[in-house]
C-alpha positions as CSV (number, residue, x, y, z in Angstrom):
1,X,30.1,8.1,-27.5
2,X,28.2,5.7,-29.9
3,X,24.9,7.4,-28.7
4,X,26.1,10.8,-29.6
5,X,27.4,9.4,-32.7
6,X,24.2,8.5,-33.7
7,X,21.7,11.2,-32.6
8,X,24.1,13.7,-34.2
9,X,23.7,11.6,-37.5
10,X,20.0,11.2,-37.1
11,X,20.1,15.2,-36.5
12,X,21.7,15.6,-39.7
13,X,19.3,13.6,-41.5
14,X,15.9,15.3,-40.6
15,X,17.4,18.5,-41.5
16,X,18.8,16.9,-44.6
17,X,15.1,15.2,-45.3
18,X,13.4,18.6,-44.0
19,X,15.4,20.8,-46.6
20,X,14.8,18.7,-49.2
21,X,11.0,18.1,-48.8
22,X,11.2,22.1,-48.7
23,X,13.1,22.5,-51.3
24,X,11.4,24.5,-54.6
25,X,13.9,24.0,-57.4
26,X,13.6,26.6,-60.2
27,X,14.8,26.1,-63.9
28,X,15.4,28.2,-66.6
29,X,19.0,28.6,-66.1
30,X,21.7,28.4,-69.0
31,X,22.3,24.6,-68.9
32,X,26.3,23.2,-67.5
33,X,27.1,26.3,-66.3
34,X,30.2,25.9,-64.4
35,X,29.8,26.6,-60.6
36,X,29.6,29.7,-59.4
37,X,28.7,31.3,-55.6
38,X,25.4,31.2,-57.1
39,X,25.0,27.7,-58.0
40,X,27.8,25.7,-56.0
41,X,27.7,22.9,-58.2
42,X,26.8,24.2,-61.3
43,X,23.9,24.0,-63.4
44,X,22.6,20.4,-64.7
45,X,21.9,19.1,-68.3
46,X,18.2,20.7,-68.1
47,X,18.8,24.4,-66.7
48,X,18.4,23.3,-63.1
49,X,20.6,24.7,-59.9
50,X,22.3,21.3,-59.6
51,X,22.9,21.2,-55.4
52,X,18.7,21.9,-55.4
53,X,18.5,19.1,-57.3
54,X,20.9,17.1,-55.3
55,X,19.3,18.0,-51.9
56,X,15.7,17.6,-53.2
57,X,16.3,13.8,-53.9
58,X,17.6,13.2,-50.3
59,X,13.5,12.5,-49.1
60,X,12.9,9.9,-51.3
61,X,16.2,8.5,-51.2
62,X,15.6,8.5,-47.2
63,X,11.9,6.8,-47.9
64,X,13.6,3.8,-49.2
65,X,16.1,3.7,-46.3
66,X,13.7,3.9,-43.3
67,X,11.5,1.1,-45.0
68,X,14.7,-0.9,-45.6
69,X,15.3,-0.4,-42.1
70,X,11.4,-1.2,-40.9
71,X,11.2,-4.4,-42.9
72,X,14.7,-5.6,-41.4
73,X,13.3,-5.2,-38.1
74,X,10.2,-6.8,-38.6
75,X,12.0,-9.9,-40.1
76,X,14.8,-9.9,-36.8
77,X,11.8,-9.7,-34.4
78,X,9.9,-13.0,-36.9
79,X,13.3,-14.6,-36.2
80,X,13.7,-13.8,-32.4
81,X,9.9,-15.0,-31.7
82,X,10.0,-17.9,-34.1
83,X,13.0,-19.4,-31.4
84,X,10.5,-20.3,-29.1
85,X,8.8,-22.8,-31.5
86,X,11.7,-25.4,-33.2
87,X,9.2,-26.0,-35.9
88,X,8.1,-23.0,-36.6
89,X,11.9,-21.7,-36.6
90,X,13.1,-24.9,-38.5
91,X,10.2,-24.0,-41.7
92,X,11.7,-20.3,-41.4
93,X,15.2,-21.1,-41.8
94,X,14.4,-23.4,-44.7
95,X,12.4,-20.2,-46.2
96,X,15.4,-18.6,-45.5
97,X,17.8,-20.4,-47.0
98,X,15.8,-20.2,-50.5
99,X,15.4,-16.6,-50.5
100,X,19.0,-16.2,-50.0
101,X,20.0,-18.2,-53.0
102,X,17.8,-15.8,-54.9
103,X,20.4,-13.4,-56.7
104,X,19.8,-9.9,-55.5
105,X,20.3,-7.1,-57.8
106,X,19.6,-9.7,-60.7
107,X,15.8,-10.0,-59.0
108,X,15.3,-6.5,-58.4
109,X,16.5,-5.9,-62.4
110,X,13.8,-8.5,-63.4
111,X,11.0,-6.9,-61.1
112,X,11.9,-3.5,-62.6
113,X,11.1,-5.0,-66.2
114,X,7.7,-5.9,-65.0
115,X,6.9,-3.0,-62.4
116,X,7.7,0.8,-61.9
117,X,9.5,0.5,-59.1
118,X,9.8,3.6,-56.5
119,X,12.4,4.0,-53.6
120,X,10.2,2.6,-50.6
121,X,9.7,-0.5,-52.9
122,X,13.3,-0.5,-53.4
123,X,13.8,-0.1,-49.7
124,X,11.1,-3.1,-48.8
125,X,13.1,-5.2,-51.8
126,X,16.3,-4.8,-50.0
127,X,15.6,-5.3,-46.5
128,X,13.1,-8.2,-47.1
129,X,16.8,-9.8,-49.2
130,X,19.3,-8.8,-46.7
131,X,16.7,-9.9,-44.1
132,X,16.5,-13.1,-45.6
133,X,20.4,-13.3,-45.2
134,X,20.7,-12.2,-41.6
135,X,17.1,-14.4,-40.6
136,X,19.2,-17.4,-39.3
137,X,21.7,-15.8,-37.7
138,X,19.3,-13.7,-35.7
139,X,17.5,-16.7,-34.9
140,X,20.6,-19.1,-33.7
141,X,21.1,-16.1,-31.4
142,X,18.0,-15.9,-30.0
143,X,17.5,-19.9,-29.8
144,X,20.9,-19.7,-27.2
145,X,19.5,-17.0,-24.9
146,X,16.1,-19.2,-24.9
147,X,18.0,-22.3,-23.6
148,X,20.0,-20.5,-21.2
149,X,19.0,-21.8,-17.3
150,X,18.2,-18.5,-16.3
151,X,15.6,-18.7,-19.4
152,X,14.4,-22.1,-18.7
153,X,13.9,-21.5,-15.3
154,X,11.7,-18.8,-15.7
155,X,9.6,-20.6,-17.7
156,X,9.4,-23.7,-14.7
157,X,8.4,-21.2,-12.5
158,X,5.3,-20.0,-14.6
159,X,6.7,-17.2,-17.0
160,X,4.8,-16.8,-20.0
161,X,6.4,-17.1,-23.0
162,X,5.1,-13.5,-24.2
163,X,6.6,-11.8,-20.9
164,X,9.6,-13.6,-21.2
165,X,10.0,-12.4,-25.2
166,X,9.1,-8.6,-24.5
167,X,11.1,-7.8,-21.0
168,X,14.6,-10.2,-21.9
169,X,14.8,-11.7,-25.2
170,X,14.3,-8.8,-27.3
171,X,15.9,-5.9,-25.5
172,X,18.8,-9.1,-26.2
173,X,18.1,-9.3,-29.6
174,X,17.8,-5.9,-30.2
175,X,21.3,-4.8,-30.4
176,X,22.1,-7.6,-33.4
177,X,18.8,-7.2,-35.3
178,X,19.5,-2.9,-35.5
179,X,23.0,-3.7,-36.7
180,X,21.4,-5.7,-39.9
181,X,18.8,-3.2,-39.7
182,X,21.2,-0.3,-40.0
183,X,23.0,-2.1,-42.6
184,X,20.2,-3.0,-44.7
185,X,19.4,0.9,-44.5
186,X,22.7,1.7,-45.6
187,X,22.7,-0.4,-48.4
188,X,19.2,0.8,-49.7
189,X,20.3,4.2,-50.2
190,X,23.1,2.9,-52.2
191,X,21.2,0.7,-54.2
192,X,18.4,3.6,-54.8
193,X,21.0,5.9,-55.9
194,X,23.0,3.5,-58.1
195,X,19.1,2.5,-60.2
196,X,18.3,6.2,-60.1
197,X,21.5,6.1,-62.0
198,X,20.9,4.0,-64.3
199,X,17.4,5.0,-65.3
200,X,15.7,2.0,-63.6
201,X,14.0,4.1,-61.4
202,X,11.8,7.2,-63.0
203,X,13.5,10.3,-63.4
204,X,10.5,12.0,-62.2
205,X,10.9,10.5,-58.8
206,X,13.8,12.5,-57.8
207,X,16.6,10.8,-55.5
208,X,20.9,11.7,-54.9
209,X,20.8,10.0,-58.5
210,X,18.5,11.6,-60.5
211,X,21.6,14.2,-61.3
212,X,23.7,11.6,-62.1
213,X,21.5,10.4,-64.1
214,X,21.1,13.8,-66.3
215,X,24.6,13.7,-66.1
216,X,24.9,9.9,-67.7
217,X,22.5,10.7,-70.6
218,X,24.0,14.0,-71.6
219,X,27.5,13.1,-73.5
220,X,28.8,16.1,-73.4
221,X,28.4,17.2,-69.5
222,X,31.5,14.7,-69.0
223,X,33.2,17.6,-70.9
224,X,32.6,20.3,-68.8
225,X,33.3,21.5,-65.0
226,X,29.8,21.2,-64.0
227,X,29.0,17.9,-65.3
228,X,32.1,16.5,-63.5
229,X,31.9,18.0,-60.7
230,X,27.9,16.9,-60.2
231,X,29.0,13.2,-60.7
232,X,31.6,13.4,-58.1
233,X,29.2,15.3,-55.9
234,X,27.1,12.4,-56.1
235,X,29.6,9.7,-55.5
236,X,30.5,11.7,-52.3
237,X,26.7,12.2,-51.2
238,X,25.7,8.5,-51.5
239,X,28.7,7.6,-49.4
240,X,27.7,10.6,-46.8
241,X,24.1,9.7,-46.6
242,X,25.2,6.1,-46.3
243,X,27.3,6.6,-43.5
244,X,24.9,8.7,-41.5
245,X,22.0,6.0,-42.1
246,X,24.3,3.5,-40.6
247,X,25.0,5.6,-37.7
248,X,21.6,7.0,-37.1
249,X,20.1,3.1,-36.9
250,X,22.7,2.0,-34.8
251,X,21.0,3.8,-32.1
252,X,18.9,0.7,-31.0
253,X,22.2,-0.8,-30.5
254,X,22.4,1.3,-27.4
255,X,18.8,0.8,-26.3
256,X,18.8,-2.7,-26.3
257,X,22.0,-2.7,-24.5
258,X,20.7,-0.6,-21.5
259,X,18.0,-2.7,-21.0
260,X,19.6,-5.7,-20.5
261,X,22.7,-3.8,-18.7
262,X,19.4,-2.8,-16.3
263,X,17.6,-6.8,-16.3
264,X,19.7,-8.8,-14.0
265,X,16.8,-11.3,-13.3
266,X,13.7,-11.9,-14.4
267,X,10.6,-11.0,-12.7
């Protein structure tokens, strides 16, 4: 069920990221215009279909998720290896540790003073943070299965270290690190659609909150049916396209799983 779950969502998505890389937005039109069959969600502050605009921001908005997602991954597998060495693990964790202390959103505000920031960088800013968070619990999980007899064992017996890491402790791992992975995803299309918002990203890099944003720096669209109607659009999309992020990553959950459903002894 979880499996269906999430290649129905990851469906969704790459016809979602397809449309909108497809998409060819025309202006011109009478600006706020309330919706119509036409336009479904009206027309934005600067004479644009507003659901074009909507769906033409889901690519980049994706961009930032799937390197959210990559960079969370990278960081569980660091973790997962790094259990084999205790010093090694022990300097990571400490790296950890002052990474997580680092405010967030506060550090990704002062990075956008410096720096145009675009939604992959967004995406590698949030998954290198959350992965910072999730590093030593990834890594106290992995350090158990490594001290495990069945693990030790193996390694008595003449298993390499490298064998041992690609056919048992990661397929292991794997379920855990797509979880923070999926996560991290989740919240990167939140966090690119809340600066998009805001104006922190460039309005020229169009994401879910580029219309929002035309919407926040045009008074008067709170006044009409289009402008209102496009903000709550928004809200609803982010959530959407959060939730089918989540779901689409989770499906390493299930991978991982049937491997070591399939590994009852090492080889």
């Amino acid at each position: 069920m979880r499996l269906k779950r999430s290649l129905v969502s990851m469906c969704i998505l790459v016809a979602l990221t397809a449309a909108s890389m497809l998409a060819r937005c025309k202006g011109g039109l009478p600006p706020l215009s309330p919706p119509s069959l036409a336009h479904p969600l009206g027309v934005d502050p600067v004479g644009t279909d507003a659901l074009c605009r909507l769906v033409k921001g889901v690519a980049n908005t994706m961009a930032a998720a799937v390197t959210a997602y990559a960079a969370m991954l990278v960081i569980g597998v660091i973790a997962a290896l790094a259990s084999f060495y205790t010093k090694l693990g022990t300097a990571s964790r400490i790296t950890s540790r002052m990474f997580t202390m680092l405010p967030r959103f506060a550090l990704i505000a002062f990075i956008a003073a410096y720096a145009t920031l675009s939604p992959p960088t967004v995406g590698l800013l949030i998954g290198s943070l959350y992965g910072a968070q999730a590093f030593n619990a990834i890594y106290s999980d992995a350090r158990r299965v490594t001290l495990t007899p069945m693990f030790e064992a193996a390694i008595a017996i003449g298993a390499t270290r490298i064998r041992l890491a690609v056919r048992y402790l990661l397929p292991t791992i794997t379920p855990r690190i797509s979880r923070h992975a999926s996560l991290a995803a989740s919240i990167a299309v939140v966090a690119t659609a809340g600066l998009s918002m805001i104006g922190v990203l460039p309005a020229t890099t169009p994401t879910i909150g580029t219309l929002a944003y035309l919407d926040m720096v045009t008074p008067s669209s709170f006044y009409t049916l289009a402008g209102l109607s496009q903000l709550a659009s928004f809200a609803l999309t982010t959530v959407l396209l959060s939730y089918l992020v989540y779901n689409a990553g989770t499906i390493l959950v299930e991978y991982g799983e049937t491997i070591v459903a399939s590994t009852a002894t090492l080889s």
